[in-house]
C-alpha positions in Angstrom: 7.7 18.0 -15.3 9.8 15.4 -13.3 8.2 12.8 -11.6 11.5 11.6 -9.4 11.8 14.1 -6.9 15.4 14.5 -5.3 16.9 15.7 -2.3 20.5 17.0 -3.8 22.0 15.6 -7.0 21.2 12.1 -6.6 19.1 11.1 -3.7 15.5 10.4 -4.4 12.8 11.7 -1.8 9.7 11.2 -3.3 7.8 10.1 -6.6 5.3 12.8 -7.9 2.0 11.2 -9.6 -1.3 12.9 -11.1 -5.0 12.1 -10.1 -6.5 11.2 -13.6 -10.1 10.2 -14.4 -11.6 8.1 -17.4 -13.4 10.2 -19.5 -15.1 7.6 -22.7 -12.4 5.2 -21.8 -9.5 7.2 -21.6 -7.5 8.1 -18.5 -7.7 12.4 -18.7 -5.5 14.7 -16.2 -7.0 16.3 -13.6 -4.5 18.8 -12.7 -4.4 17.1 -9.1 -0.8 15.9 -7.9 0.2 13.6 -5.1 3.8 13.0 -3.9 5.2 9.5 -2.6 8.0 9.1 0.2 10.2 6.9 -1.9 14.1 6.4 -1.6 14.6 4.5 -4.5 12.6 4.3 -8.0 13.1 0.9 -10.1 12.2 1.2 -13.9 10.7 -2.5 -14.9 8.2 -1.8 -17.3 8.6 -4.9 -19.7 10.4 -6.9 -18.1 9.4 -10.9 -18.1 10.0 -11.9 -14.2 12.2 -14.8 -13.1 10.9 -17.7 -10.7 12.5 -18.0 -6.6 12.5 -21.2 -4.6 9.6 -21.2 -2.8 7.2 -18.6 -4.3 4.8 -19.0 -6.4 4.9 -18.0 -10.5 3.4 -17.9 -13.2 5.9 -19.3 -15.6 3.8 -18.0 -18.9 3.2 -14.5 -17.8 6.6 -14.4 -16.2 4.7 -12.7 -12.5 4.3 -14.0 -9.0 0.5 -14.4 -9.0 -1.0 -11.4 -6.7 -4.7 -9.7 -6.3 -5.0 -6.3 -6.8 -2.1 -5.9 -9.4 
């Protein structure tokens, strides 16, 4: 199933996520979707952050610190 939904060949509309629970520690699907306006989707997942003039960061973890995640 594709989580990118597109509007044409190219142009993104909206991201499509599932509702999960934790069952015993362990996210489980619940069959429940939920679609996201969105026009673009960035794919950073590992990626160490760089510091900018002015804002805060947390040179070791390589984030911006933030509440809430």
């Amino acid at each position: 199933m594709d989580s990118v939904l597109r509007s044409g060949q190219s142009a993104v509309r909206a991201v499509k996520l599932e509702k999960t629970r934790v069952v015993d520690g362990r996210a489980v699907s619940t069959g429940e979707y939920e679609e996201v306006a969105a026009e673009v989707v960035l794919r950073s997942i590992g990626y160490k952050g760089l510091a900018v003039d002015g804002v805060p960061f947390d040179s070791r973890a390589g984030v911006v610190p933030n509440e809430l995640g």
